[in-house]
C-alpha positions in Angstrom: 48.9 -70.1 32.4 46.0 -70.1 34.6 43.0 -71.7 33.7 40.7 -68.4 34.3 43.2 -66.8 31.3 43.3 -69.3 29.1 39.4 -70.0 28.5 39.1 -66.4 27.9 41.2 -66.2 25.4 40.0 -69.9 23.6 36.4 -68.4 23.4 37.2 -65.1 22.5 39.8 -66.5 19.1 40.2 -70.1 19.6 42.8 -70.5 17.0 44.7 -67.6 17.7 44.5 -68.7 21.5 45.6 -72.8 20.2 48.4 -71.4 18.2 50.2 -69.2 21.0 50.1 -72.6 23.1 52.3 -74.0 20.5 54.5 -70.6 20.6 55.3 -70.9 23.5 55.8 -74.3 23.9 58.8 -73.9 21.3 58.2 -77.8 20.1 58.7 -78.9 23.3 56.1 -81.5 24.9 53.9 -79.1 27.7 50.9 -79.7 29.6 47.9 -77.9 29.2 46.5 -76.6 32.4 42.3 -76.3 31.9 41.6 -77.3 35.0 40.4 -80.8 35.8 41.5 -81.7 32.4 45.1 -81.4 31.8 46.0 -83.3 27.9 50.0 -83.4 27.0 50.7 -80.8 23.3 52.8 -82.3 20.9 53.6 -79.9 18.7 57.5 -81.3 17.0 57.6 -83.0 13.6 59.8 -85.9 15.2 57.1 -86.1 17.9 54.1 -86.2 16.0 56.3 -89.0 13.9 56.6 -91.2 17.0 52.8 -90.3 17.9 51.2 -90.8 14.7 52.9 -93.9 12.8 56.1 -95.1 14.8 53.6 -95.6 17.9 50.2 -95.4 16.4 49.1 -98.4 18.0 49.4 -96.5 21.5 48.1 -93.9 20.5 44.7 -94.3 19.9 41.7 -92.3 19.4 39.5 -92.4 22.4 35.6 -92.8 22.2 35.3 -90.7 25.1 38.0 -88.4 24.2 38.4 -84.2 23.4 37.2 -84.1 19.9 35.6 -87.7 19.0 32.8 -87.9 22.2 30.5 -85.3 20.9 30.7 -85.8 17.4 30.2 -89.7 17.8 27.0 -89.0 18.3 26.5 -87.9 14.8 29.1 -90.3 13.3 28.5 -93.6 15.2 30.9 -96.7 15.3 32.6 -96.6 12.0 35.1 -95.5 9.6 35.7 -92.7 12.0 35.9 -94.4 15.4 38.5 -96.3 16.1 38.8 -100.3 17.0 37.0 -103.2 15.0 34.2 -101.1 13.6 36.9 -98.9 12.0 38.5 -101.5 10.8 35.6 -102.9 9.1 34.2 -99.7 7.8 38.3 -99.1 6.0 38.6 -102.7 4.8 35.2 -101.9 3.0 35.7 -98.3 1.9 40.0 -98.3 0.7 39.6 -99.9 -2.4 37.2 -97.1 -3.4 39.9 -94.2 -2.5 43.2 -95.8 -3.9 45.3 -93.8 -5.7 44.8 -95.9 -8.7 41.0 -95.9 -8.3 40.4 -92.3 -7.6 42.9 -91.7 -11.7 40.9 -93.3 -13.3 37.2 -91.6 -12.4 39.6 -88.1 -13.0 37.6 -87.3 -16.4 34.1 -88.4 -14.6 34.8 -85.8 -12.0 36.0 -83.4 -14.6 32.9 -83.6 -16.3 30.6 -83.6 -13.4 32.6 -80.3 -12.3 32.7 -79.0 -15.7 28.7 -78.9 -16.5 28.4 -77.7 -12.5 30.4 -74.7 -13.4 28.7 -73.8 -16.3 25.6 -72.6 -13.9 28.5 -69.3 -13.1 27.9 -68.1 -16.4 25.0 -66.2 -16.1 25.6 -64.3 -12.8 29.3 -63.6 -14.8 27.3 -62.1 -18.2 25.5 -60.1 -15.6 28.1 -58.9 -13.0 25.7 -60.5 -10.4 27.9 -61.3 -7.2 27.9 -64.8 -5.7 28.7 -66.3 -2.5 31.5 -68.8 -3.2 31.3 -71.1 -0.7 27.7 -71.2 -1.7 29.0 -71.8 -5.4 31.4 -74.4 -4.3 29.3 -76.6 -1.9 26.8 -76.8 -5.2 29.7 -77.7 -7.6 31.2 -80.6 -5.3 27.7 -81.9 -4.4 27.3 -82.5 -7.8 30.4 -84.4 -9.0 30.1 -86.0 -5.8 26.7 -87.3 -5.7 27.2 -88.5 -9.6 30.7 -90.3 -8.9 30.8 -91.4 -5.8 27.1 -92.1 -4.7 25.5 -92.7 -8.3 22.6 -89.9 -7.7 21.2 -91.9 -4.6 21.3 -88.8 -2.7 20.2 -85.5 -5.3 22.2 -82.3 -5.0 19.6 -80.6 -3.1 19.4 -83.1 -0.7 22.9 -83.3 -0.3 23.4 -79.3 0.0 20.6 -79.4 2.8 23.1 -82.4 4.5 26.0 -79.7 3.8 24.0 -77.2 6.2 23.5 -79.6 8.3 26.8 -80.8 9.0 27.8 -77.0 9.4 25.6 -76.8 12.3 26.8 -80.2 14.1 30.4 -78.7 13.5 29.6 -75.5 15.1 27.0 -76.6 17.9 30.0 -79.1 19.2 32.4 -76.6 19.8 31.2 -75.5 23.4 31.7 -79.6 24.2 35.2 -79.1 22.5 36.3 -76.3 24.1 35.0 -77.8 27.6 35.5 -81.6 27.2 35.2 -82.5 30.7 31.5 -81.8 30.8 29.5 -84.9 30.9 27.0 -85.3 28.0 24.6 -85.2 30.2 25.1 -81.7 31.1 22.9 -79.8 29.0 25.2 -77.0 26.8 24.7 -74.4 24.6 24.7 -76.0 20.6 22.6 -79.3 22.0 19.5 -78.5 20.5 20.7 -77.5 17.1 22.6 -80.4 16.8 19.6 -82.9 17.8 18.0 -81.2 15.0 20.5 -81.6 12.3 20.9 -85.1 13.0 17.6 -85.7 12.8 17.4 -83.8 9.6 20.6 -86.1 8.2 18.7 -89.2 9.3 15.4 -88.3 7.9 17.1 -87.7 4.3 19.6 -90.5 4.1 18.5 -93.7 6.3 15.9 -94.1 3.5 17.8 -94.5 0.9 20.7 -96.4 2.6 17.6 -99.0 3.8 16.2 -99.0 -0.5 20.0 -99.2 -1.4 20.2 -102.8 0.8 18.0 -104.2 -1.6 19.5 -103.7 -4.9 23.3 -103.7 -3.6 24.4 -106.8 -5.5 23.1 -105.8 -8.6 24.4 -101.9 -8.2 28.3 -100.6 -9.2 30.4 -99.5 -7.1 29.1 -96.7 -5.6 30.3 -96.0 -1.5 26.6 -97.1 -0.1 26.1 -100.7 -2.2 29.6 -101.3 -1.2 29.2 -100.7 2.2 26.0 -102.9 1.9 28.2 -105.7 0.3 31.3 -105.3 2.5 32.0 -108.4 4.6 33.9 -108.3 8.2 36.6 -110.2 8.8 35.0 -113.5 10.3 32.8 -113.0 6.8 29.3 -111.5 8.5 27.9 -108.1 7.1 27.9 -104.5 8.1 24.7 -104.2 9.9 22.6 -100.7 9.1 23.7 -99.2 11.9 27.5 -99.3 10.4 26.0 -98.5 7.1 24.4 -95.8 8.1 27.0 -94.3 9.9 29.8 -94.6 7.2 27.0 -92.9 4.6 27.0 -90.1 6.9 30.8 -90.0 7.2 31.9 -90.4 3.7 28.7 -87.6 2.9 30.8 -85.3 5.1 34.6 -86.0 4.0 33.8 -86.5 0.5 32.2 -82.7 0.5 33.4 -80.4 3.7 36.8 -80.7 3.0 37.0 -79.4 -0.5 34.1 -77.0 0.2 36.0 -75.4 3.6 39.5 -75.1 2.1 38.7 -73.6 -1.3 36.5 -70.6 0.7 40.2 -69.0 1.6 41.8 -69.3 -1.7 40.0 -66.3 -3.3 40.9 -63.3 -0.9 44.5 -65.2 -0.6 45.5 -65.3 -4.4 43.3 -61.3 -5.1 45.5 -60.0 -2.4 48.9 -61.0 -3.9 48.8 -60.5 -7.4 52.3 -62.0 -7.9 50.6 -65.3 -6.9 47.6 -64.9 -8.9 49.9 -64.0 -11.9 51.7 -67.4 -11.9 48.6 -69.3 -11.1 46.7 -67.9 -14.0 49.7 -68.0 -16.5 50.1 -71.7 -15.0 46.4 -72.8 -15.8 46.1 -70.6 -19.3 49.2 -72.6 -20.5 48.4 -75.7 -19.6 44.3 -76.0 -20.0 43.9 -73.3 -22.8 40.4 -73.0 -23.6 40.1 -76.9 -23.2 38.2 -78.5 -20.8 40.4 -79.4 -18.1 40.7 -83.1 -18.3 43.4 -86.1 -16.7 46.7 -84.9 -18.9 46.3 -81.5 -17.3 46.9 -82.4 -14.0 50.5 -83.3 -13.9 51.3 -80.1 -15.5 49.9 -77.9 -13.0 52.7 -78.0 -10.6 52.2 -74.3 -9.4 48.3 -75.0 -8.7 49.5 -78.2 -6.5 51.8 -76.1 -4.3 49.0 -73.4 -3.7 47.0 -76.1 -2.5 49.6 -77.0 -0.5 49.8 -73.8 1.2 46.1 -73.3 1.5 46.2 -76.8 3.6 48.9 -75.7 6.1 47.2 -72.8 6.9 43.5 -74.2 7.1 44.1 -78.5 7.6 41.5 -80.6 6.8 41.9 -81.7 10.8 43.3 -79.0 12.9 43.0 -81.4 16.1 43.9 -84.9 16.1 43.4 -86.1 20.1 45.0 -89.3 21.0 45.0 -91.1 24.1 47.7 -93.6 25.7 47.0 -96.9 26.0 50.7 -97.8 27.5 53.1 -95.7 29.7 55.7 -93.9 26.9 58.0 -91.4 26.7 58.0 -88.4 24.3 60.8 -85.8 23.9 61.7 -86.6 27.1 58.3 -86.7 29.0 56.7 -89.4 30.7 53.3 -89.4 29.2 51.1 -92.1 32.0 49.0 -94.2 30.5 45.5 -92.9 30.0 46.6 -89.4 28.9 45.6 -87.0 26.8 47.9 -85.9 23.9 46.8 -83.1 22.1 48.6 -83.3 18.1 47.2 -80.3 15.6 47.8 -79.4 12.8 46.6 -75.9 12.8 49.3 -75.2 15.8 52.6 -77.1 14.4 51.4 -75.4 10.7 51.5 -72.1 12.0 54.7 -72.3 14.7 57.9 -69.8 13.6 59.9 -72.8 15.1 59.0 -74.4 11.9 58.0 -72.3 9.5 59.4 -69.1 8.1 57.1 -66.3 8.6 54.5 -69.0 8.8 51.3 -66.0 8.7 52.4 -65.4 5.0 50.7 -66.9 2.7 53.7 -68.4 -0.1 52.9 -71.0 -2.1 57.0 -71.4 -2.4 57.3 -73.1 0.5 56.0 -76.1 -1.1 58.3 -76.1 -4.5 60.6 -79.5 -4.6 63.6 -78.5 -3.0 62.0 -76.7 -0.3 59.9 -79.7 0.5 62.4 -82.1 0.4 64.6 -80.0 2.9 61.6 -80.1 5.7 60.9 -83.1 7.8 57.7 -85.0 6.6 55.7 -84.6 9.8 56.4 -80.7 9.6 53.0 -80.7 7.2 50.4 -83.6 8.2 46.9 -81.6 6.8 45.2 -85.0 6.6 46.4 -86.8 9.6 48.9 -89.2 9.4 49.7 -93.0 10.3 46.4 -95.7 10.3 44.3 -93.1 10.5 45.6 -90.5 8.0 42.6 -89.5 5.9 41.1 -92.0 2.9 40.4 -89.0 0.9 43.0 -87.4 0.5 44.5 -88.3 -2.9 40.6 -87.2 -3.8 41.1 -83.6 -2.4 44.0 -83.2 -4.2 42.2 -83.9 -7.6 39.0 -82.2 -6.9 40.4 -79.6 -5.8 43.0 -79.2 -8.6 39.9 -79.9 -11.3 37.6 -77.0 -9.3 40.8 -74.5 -9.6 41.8 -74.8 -12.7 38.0 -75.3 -14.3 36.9 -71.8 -12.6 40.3 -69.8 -13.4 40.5 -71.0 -17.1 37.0 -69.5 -17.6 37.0 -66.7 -15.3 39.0 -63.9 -13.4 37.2 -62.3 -10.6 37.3 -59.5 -8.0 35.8 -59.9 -4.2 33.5 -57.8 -2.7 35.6 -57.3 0.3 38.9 -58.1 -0.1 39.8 -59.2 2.9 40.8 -62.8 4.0 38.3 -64.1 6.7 39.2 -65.2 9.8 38.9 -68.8 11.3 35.8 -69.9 12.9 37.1 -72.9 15.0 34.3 -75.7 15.0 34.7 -79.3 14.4 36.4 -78.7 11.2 37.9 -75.0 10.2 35.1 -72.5 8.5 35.8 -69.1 7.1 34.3 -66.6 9.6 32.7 -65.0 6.9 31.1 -65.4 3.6 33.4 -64.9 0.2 31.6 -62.8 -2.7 32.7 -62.3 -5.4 31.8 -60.8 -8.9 33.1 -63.1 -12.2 33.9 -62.0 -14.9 34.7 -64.3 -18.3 38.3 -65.0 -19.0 38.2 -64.0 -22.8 36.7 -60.4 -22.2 39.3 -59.9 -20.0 41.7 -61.0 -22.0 40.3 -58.7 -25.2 
């Protein structure tokens, strides 16, 4: 398609606009024409296999590439470059996001999440809509900030750095959407985002620099142990690296939860058969009990609505790679240097792969279903070297924020519609999601 038809249509409904590409590719490998810049889409499961792990290490994120350039210059060198910093930065960081790890501060999250929702009651006594993305930004800041970062950075602190983040992800997008403009170029969104990284500096170089000075003596919260993290020829992370991983595990700690949650309201109000089995799911298994570890496992159902909200909004929906080596993908020569555009948001939402994939069924996700699918069919958090450090944490945040509002309340939205996608660095709801509460047991009486 011609260039002067395609931007149209990516400003006008960027994901509607990304996912057509994909359409119409069929799963086979295409190149994009935007002009000067022309990336390769890969879009098949058995592609994105060979992209992602079998070949990860030609495929490697690019400092100057499509997505990565003008966010690096909120992120820095770190655990989300690529290279020796990023190796550094997830030496330092995995042991804090193991699977293992992440079990057994379940109950500390629980109860972090537990006394955050207790602040719904009132505006649920008193019919008194809320914004939930509002709601759940404050709830994950505060299990967050207490588990992870040992209240180095307070909740309102943190909820500023939340808006400020939201702005860097939308102020990118005009660099996104045209990545062959130099930074140098002034665009629309450059201003904003000067602004909110000066904000996120002014609030958290402080305390990273007072957290340097008590590190040895502190737990194990992410900052001291970035402070006491050693590289491999045994030197320290310097500030600068500090500093930028504080910023990054700020951001993927919180946004991710925050973002993906926002959709699950209007989804599970407008089919009531889902919201049935969800509620008769977490009323079985939770009771009026707080929801704790030995909950988890039982709440199958919740896991597979998760699941579902994930393949329609990813926590990436565009993981750009470039070529380090001359390969061949699906039958195309891909030249070394190039471009290869893998997202999530297309290959999630293809009919090639997906039944009816703009329904929203939680189904597609029980066992048998999932074990009939190939693996790289749904890759929400990346895959490979890079796949994403928190993602065994989204699951059980996530899971604990579900069932802890549901058991307590049922609700109705203010407009029950599902918002579209706003298309930024990471996925936001195009519009806010009220809704009233309304407690569980006067319902149920």
């Amino acid at each position: 398609m011609p260039l002067r038809h395609v931007l149209p249509n990516l400003v006008r409904d960027p994901a509607r606009a990304l996912v057509e590409f994909g359409e119409r590719s069929r799963g086979e490998v295409v190149r994009l024409n935007f002009g000067s810049f022309r990336p390769y889409l890969v879009t098949r499961p058995e592609h994105l296999q060979q992209v992602l792990r079998e070949k990860s290490g030609n495929y490697v994120r690019a400092g100057d590439g499509l997505q990565w350039r003008p966010l690096q210059r909120l992120f820095g060198q770190g655990i989300l470059s690529d290279g020796e910093p990023w190796s550094n930065s997830r030496q330092v960081l995995q042991p804090l996001f193991t699977a293992r790890r992440i079990d057994g501060l379940v109950d500390r999250l629980a109860e972090a999440i537990e006394d955050a929702v207790d602040e719904l009651d009132g505006p649920a006594r008193a019919g008194r809509p809320v914004d939930m993305g509002a709601e759940q930004a404050r709830i994950v800041c505060s299990a967050i900030m207490r588990v992870f970062f040992a209240d180095k950075i307070s909740v309102p602190d943190a909820l500023r750095i939340m808006e400020a983040q939201d702005a860097v992800a939308w102020s990118v997008m005009p660099r996104i959407l045209v990545p062959w403009a130099p930074l140098a170029v002034p665009m629309p969104g450059d201003r904003a985002f000067r602004r909110a990284v000066k904000l996120i500096d002014e609030l958290l170089l402080p305390i990273v620099r007072a957290s340097k000075e008590t590190a040895e003596s502190d737990g194990d919260d992410i900052i001291a142990t970035l402070w006491r993290g050693r590289t491999p020829d045994g030197g320290r992370l310097d500030e600068h690296q500090v500093r930028n991983d504080t910023v990054s595990m700020v951001a993927t700690t919180t946004e991710t939860t925050i973002s993906v949650l926002t959709w699950l309201w209007p989804h599970i109000e407008r089919d009531p058969v889902v919201a049935e089995r969800l509620y008769e799911e977490i009323d079985r298994v939770v009771g009026g009990a707080p929801v704790r570890r030995e909950h988890l496992r039982e709440l199958r159902y919740t896991r597979q609505v998760l699941e579902e909200l994930l393949r329609l909004y990813p926590i990436g929906w565009l993981f750009p790679r470039r070529a380090a080596e001359e390969d061949v993908i699906g039958g195309v020569r891909i030249p070394a240097g190039a471009t290869i555009v893998v997202s999530p948001l297309i290959t999630h939402r293809m009919s090639t792969f997906w039944d009816r994939p703009e329904v929203f069924d939680p189904d597609r996700f029980a066992p048998e279903q999932v074990r009939a699918r190939h693996r790289w069919a749904h890759f929400p958090f990346g895959g490979g070297p890079h796949q994403c450090i928190g993602m065994h944490l989204f699951y059980l945040e996530a899971t604990l924020i579900v069932a802890t509002v549901l058991s307590r309340y049922r609700f109705r939205l203010q407009r029950p519609t599902v918002p579209g996608i706003k298309v930024a660095a990471a996925l936001r709801p195009l519009d806010p999601v009220e809704l009233t509460l309304r407690p569980a047991a006067s319902v149920a009486a």
